[in-house]
C-alpha positions in Angstrom: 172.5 87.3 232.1 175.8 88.9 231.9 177.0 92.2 231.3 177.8 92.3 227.7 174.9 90.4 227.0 172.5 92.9 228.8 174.6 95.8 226.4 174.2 93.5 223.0 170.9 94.7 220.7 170.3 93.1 217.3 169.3 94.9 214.2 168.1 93.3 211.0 170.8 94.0 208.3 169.5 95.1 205.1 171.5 96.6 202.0 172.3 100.2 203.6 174.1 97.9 205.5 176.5 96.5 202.7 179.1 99.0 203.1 179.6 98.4 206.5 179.6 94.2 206.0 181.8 94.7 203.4 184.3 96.5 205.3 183.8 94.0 208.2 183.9 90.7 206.6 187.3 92.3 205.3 188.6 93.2 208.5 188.0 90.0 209.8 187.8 87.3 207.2 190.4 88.5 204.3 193.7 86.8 206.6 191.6 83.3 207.2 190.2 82.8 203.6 193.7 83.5 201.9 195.4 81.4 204.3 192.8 78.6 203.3 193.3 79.7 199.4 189.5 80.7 199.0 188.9 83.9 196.7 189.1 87.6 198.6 188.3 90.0 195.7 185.2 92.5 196.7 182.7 90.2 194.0 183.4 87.4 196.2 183.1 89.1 199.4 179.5 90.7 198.8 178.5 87.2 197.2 178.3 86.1 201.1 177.7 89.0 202.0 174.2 89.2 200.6 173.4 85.2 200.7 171.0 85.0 203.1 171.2 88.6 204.1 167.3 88.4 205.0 168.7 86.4 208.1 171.2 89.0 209.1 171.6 91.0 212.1 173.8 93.6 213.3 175.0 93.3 216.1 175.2 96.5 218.5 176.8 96.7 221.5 176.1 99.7 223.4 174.1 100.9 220.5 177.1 101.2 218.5 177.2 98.6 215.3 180.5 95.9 216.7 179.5 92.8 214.2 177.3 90.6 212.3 174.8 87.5 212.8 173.6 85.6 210.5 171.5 82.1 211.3 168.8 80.2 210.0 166.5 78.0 212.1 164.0 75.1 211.1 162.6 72.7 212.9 165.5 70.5 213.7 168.5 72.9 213.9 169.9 76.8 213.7 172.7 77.0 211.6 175.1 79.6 212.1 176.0 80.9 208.7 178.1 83.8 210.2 179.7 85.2 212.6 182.1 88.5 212.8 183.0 91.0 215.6 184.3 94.0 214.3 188.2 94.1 215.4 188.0 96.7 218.1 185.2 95.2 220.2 187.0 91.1 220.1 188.4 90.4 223.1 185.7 92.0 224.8 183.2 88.6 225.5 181.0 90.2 222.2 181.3 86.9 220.4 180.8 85.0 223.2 177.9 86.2 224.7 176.2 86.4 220.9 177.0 82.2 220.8 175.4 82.3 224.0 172.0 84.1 223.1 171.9 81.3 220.1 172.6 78.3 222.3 170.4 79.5 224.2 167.8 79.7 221.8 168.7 76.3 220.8 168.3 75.0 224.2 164.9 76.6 224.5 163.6 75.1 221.4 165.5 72.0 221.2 167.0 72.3 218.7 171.1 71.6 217.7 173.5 74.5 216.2 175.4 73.7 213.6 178.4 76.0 211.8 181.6 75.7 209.8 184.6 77.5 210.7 188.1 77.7 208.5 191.1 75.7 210.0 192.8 78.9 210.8 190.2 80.9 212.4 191.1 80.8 216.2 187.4 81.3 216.4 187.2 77.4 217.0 188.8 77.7 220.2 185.5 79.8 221.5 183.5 77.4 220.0 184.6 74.3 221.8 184.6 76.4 224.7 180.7 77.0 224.5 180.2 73.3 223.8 180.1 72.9 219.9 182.2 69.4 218.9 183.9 68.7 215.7 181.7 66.4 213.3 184.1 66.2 210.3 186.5 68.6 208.6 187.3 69.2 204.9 190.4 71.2 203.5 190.0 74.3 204.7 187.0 74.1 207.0 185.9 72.3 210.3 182.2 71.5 210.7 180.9 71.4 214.1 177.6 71.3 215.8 176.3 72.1 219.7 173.6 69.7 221.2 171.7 71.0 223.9 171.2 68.8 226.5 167.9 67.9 227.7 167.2 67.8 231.4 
C-alpha cells in the first residue's frame, strides 16, 4: 500500500455535501463538457450531481475533503460513474491511488470496471495507464472497461 493510499479516507456524500460537489464538478468538469458541447449551467451540474448521490463518497486525503467517488457494483461489474480530484490535490497520485482501491476491489471480487470519460479529459491517459482499454467511443465520450486478471 502506498503512501497516498494509506492518507486517502472515504466519506459518504450526502446533500450538505452539494455545495462543495457543485463547486468541484465546476472546477474540474466545466472546460471538458463545453469543449464536448454538453450543457454547463448549475441545473445541469447538480442533475449529476445528485444522480446516484447515495453511491457517493468524498474523498479525503489527510482528512481534508480533495474529490469525489462515485460507483456502483453488482454482481458482474463496478461502474465508475465519477471521478474528480479537487484541482489543488491532482498531480499528487490522489486519482490514482483511488482507481487503485477500485481495481482492487474489482480484482478481489472478480468483477470488471467499467467508466466513460469525455474525449478531452486527459484523465484517459491515467486510465490506460492502470489497465482500463477502450471498448467503443461515441462523440464526445470514450467507454472503457478494466478486467482483472484471474491467476
Amino acid at each position: 500500500m502506498g503512501i497516498v493510499t494509506q492518507m486517502l479516507t472515504y466519506l459518504p456524500a450526502t446533500s450538505q455535501d452539494i455545495e462543495y460537489l457543485l463547486w468541484l464538478r465546476q472546477q474540474t468538469m466545466t472546460h471538458y463538457l463545453e469543449l464536448a458541447g454538453i450543457p454547463t449551467d448549475q441545473q445541469t451540474h447538480l442533475s449529476r450531481i445528485k444522480y446516484q448521490l447515495e453511491n457517493a463518497c468524498i474523498i479525503c486525503w489527510q482528512g481534508t475533503k480533495a474529490g469525489l467517488l462515485k460507483y456502483t457494483q453488482d454482481e458482474t461489474q463496478i461502474e465508475v460513474i465519477q471521478i474528480q480530484i479537487a484541482p489543488e490535490y491532482q498531480g499528487k497520485g490522489i486519482g490514482k491511488a483511488v482507481l487503485e482501491n477500485v481495481l482492487a476491489k474489482s480484482r478481489k471480487n472478480k468483477l470488471k470496471v467499467v467508466l466513460s470519460v469525455l474525449k478531452h479529459n486527459p484523465a484517459l491517459r491515467l486510465y490506460q495507464r492502470v489497465g482500463f482499454e477502450i471498448m467503443r467511443h461515441d462523440a464526445s465520450s470514450y467507454f472503457l472497461q478494466y478486467i482483472p486478471k484471474i491467476v
